[in-house]
Structure formats: structure tokens, C-alpha cells
N, CA, C and O atoms as a GROMACS GRO file, in nm:
protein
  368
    1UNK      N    1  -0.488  -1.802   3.817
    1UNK     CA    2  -0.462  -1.687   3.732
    1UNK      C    3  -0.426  -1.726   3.590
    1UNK      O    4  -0.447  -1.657   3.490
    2UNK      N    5  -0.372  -1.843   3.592
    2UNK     CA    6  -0.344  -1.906   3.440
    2UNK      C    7  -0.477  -1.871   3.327
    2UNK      O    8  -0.456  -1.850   3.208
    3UNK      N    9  -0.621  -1.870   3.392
    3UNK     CA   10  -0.732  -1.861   3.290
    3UNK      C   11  -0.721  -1.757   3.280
    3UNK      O   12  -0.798  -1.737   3.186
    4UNK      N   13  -0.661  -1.611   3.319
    4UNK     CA   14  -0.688  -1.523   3.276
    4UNK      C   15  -0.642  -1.462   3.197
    4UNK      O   16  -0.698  -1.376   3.129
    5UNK      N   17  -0.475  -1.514   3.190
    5UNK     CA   18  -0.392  -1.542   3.073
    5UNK      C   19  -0.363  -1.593   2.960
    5UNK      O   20  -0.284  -1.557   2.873
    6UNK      N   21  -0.482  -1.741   2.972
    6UNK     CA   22  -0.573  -1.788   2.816
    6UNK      C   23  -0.657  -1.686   2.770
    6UNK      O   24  -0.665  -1.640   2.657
    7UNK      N   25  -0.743  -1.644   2.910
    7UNK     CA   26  -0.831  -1.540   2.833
    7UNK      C   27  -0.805  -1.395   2.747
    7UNK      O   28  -0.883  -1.328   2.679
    8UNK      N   29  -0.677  -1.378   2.776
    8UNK     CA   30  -0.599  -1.244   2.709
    8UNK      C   31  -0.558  -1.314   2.623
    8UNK      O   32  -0.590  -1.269   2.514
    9UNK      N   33  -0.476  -1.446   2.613
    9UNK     CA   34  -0.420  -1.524   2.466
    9UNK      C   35  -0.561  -1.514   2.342
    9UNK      O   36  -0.564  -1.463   2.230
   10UNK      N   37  -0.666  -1.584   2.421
   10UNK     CA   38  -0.772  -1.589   2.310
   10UNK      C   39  -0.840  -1.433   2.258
   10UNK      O   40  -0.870  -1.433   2.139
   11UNK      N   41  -0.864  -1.326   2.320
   11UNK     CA   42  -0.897  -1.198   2.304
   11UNK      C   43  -0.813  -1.143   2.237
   11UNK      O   44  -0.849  -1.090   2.132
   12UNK      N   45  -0.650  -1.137   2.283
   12UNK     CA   46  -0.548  -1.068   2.152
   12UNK      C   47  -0.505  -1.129   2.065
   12UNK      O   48  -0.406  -1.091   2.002
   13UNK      N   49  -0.583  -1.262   2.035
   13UNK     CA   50  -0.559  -1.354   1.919
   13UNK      C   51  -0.692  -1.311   1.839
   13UNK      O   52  -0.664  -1.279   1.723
   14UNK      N   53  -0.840  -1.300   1.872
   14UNK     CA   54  -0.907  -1.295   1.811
   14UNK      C   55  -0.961  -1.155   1.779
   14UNK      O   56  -1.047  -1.163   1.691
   15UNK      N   57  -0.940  -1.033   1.819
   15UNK     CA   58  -0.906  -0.937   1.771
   15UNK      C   59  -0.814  -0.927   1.666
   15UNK      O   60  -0.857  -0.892   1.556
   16UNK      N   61  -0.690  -0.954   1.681
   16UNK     CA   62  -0.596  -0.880   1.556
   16UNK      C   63  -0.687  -0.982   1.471
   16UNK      O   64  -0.790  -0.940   1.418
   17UNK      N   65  -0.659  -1.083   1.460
   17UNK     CA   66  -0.738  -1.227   1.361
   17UNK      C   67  -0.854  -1.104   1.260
   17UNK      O   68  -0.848  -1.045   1.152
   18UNK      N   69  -0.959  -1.116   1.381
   18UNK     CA   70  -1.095  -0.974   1.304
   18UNK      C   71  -1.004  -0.900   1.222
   18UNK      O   72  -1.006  -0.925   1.101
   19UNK      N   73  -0.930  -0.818   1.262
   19UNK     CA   74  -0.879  -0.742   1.168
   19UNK      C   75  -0.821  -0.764   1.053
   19UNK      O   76  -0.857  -0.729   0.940
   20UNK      N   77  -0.717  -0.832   1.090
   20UNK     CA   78  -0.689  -0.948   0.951
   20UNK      C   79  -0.754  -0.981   0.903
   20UNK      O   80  -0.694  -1.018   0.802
   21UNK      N   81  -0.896  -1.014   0.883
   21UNK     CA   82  -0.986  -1.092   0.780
   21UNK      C   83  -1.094  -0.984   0.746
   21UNK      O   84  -1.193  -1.030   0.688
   22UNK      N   85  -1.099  -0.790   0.781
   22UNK     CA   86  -1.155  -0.731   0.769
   22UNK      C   87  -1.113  -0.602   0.774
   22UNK      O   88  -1.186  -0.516   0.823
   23UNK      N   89  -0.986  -0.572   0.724
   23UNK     CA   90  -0.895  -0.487   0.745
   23UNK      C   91  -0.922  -0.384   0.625
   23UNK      O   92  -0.921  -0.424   0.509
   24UNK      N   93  -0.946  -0.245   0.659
   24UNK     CA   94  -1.025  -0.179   0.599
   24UNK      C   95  -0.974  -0.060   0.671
   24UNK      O   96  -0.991  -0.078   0.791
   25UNK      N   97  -0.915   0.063   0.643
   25UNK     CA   98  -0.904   0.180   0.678
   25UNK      C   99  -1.067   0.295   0.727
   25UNK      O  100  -1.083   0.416   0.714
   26UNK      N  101  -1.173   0.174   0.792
   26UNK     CA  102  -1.291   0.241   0.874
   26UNK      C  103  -1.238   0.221   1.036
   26UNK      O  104  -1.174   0.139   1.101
   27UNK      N  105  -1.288   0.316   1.049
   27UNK     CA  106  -1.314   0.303   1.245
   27UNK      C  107  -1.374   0.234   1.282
   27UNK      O  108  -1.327   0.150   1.359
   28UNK      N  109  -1.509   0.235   1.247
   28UNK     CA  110  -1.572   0.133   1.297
   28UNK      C  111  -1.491   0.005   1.310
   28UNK      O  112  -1.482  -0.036   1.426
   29UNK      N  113  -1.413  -0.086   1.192
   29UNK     CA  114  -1.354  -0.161   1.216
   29UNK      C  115  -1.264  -0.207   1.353
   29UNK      O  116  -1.242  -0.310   1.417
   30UNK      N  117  -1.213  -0.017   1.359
   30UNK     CA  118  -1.138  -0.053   1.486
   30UNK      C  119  -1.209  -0.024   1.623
   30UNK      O  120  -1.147  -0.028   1.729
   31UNK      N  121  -1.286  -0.006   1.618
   31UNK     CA  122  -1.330   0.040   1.741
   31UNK      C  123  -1.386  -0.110   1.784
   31UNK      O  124  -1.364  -0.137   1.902
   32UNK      N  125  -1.460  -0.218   1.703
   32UNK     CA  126  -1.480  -0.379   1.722
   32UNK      C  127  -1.382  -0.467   1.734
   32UNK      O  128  -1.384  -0.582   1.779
   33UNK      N  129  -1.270  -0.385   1.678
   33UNK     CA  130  -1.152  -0.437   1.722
   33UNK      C  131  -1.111  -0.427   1.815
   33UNK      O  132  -1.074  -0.532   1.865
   34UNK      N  133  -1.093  -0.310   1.891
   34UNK     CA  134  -1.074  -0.270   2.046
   34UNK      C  135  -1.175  -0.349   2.154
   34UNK      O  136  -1.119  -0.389   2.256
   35UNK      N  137  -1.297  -0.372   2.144
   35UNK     CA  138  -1.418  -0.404   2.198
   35UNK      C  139  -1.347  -0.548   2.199
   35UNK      O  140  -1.330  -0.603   2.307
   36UNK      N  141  -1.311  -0.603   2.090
   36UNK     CA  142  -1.306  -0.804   2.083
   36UNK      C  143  -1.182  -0.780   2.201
   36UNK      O  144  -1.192  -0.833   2.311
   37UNK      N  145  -1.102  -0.719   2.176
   37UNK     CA  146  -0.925  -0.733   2.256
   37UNK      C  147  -0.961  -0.651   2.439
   37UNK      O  148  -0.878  -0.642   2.529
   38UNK      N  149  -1.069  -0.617   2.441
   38UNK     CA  150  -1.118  -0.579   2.616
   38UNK      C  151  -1.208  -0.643   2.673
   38UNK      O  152  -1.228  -0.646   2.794
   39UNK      N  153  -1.306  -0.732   2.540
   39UNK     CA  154  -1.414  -0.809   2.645
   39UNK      C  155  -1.422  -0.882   2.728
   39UNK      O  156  -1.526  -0.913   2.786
   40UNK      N  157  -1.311  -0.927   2.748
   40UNK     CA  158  -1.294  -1.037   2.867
   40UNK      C  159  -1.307  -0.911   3.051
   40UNK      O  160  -1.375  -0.915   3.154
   41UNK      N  161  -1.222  -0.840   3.009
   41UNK     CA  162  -1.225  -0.732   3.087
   41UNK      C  163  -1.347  -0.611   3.121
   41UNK      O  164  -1.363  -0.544   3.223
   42UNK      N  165  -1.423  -0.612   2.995
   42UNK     CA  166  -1.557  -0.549   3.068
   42UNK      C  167  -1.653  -0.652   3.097
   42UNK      O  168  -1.761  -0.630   3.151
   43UNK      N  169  -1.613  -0.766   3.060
   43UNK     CA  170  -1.719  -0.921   3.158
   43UNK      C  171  -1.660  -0.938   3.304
   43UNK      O  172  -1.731  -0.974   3.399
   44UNK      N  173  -1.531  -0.909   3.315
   44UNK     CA  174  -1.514  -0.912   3.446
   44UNK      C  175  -1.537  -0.768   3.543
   44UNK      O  176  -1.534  -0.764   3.666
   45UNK      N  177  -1.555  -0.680   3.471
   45UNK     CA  178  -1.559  -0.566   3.527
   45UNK      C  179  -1.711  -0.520   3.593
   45UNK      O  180  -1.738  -0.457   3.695
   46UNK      N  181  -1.797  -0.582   3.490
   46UNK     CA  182  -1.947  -0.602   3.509
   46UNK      C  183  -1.996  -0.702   3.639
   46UNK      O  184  -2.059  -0.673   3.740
   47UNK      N  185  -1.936  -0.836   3.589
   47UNK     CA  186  -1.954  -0.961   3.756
   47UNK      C  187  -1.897  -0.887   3.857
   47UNK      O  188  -1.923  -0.917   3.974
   48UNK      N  189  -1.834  -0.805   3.835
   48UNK     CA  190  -1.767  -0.763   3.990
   48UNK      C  191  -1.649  -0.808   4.039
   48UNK      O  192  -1.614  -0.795   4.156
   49UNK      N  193  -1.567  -0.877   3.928
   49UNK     CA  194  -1.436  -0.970   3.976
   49UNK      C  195  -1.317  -0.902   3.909
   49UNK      O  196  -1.210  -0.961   3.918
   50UNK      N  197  -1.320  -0.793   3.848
   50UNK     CA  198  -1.180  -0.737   3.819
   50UNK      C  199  -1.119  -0.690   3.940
   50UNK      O  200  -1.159  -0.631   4.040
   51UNK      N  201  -1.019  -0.732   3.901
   51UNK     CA  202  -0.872  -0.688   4.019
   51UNK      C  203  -0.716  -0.632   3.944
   51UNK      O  204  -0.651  -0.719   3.886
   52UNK      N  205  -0.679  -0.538   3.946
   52UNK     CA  206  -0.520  -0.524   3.898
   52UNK      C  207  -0.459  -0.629   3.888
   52UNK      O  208  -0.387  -0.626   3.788
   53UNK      N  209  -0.453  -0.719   3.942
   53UNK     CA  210  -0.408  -0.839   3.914
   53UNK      C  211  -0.483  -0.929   3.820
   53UNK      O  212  -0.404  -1.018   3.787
   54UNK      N  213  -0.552  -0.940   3.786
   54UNK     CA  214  -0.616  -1.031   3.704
   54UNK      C  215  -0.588  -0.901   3.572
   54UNK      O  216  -0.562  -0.959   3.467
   55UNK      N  217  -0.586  -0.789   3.560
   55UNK     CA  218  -0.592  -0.689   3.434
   55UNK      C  219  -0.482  -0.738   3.408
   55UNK      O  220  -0.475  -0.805   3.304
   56UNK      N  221  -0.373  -0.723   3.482
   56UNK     CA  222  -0.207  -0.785   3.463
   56UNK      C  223  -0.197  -0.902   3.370
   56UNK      O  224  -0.134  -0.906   3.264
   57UNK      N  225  -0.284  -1.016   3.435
   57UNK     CA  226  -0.238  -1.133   3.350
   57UNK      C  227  -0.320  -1.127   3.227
   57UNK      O  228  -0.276  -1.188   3.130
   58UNK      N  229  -0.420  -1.069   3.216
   58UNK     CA  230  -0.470  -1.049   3.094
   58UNK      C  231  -0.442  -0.996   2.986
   58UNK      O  232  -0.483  -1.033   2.876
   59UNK      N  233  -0.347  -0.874   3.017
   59UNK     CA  234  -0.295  -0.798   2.943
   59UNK      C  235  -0.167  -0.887   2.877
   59UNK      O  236  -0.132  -0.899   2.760
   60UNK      N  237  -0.120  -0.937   2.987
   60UNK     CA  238   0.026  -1.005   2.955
   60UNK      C  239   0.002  -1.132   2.870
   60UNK      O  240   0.087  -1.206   2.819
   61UNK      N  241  -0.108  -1.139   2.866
   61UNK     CA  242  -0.163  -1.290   2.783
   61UNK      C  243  -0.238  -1.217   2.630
   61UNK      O  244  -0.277  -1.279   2.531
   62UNK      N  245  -0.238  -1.125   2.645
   62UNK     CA  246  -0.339  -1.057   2.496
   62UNK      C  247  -0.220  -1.021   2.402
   62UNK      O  248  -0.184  -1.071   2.296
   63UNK      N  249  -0.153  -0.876   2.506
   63UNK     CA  250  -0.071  -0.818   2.391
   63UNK      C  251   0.054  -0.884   2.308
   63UNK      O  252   0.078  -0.853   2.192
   64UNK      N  253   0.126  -0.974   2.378
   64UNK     CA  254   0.215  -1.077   2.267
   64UNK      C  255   0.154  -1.089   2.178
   64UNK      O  256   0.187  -1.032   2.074
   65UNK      N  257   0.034  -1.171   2.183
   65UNK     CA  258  -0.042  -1.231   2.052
   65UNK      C  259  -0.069  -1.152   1.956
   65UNK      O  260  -0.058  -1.159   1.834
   66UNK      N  261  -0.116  -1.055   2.051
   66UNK     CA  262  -0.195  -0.946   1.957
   66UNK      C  263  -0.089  -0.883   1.850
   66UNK      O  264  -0.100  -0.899   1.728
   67UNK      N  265   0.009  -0.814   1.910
   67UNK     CA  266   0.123  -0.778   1.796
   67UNK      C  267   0.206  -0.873   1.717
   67UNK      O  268   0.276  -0.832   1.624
   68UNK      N  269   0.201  -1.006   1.752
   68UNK     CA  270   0.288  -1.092   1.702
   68UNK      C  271   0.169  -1.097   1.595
   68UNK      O  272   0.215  -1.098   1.480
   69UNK      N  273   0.046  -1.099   1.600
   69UNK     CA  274   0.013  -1.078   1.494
   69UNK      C  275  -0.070  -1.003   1.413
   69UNK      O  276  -0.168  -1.044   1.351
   70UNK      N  277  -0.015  -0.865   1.419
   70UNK     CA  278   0.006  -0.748   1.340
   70UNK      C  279   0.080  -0.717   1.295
   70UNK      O  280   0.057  -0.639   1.203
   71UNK      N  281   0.240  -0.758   1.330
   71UNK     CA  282   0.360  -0.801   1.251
   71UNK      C  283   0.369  -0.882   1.159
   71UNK      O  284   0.397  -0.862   1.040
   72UNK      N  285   0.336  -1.018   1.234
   72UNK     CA  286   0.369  -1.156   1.105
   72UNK      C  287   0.243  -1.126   0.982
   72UNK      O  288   0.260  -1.097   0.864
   73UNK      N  289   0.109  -1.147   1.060
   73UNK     CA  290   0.019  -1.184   0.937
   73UNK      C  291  -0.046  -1.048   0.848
   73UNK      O  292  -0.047  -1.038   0.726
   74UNK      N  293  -0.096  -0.950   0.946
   74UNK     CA  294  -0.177  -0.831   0.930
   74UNK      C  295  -0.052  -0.695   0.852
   74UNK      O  296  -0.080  -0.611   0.768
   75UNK      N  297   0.078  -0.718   0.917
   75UNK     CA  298   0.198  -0.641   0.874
   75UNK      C  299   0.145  -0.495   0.853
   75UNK      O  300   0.216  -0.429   0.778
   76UNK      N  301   0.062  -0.447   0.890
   76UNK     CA  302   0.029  -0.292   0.919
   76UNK      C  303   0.097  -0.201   0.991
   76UNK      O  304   0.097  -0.080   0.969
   77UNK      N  305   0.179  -0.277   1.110
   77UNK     CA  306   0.251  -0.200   1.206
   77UNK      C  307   0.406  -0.129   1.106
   77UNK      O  308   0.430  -0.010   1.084
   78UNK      N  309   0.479  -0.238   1.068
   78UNK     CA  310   0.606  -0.184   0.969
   78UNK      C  311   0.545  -0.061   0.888
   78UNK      O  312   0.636   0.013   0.851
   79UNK      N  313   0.438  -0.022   0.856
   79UNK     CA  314   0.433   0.104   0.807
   79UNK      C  315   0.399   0.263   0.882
   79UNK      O  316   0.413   0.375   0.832
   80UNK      N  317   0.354   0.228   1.010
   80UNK     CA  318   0.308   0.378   1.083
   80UNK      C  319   0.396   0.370   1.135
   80UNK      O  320   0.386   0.434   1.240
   81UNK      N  321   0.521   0.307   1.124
   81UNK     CA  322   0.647   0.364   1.242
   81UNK      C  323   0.663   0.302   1.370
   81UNK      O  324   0.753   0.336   1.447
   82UNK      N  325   0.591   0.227   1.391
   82UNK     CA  326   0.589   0.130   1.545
   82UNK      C  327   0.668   0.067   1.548
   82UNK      O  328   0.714   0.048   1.661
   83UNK      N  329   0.730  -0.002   1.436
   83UNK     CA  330   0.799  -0.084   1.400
   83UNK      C  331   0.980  -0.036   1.447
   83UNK      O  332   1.058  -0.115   1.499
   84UNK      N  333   1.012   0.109   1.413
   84UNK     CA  334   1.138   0.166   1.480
   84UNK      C  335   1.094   0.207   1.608
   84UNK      O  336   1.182   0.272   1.664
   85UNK      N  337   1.008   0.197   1.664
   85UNK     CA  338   0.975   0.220   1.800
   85UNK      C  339   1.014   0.102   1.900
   85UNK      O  340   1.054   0.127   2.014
   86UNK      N  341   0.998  -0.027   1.854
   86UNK     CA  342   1.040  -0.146   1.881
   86UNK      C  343   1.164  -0.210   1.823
   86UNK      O  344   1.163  -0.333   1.821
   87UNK      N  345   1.239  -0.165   1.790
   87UNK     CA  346   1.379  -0.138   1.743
   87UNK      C  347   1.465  -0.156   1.799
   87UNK      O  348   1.564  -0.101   1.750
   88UNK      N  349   1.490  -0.227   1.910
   88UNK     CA  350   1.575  -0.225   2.004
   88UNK      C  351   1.754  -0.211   2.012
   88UNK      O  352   1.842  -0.156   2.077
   89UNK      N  353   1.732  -0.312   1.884
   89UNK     CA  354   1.940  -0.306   1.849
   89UNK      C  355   1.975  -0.190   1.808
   89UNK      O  356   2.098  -0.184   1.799
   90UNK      N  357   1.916  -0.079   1.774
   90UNK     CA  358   1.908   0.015   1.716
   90UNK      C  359   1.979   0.137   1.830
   90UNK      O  360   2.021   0.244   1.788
   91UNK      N  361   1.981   0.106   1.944
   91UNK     CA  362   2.011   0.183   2.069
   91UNK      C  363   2.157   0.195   2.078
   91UNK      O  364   2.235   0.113   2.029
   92UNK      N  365   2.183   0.280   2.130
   92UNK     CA  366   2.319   0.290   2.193
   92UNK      C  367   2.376   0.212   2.229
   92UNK      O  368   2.486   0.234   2.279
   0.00000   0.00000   0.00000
């Protein structure tokens, strides 16, 4: 299961990345953006080998990356508010 967790590292690395180097208020942009950060998942969905469990580690291997960098490099998130959404000390 470890490869499937590279394979979400490399997909939510190379998605936000696209965006970062093509970051442009079009859809289209994002919609190739969405497509780079699931393809591992409609290649497995197509062979016939997706399982909830393998979506799990994929996911858990994409989305760190992916927001760690939309925060650090892309910094788009600190402005639509996601940013106090993930706010945590901020709680009661």
C-alpha cells in the first residue's frame, strides 16, 4: 500500500506544482488541475483495481502535499478564507 501513497504524494505534488506555474483565475486551469490530483485514481478505477482502501492511502498521500503547497508556494488559500477554517488555536 506504500505505492499508493507515493502515488497520491506525486499527484498532490504535481497538481498544486501545475497550478503554481499556471495560475490564472480560468477554469479550465482548474478543472486540469483536478484531473492531474485524481489520475492515479481514474487509472485505477479503469484496470479494475480500486478499492476504499487503496482511495484511503491515496488520498492520505496527495492532500498534505497538495495544501502544503497552496499555502507555502501558490499562497491562494490565505485569501478565500480556508485559511480560518484551518485555524485551529483559534477554538475554544
Amino acid at each position: 500500500m506504500i505505492k499508493w501513497t507515493v502515488a497520491g504524494v506525486a499527484a498532490g505534488a504535481a497538481s498544486a506544482l501545475y497550478l503554481a506555474y499556471t495560475y490564472h483565475p480560468i477554469l479550465l486551469h482548474g478543472a486540469i488541475h483536478a484531473a492531474i490530483f485524481t489520475s492515479g485514481l481514474i487509472g485505477a478505477y479503469f484496470a479494475k483495481s480500486l478499492t476504499a482502501k487503496k482511495t484511503g492511502y491515496y488520498v492520505a498521500g496527495a492532500l498534505p502535499v497538495h495544501l502544503a503547497i497552496h499555502f507555502v508556494i501558490i499562497r491562494d488559500l490565505q485569501f478565500t478564507g480556508v485559511s480560518h477554517l484551518l485555524n485551529f488555536l483559534s477554538l475554544p
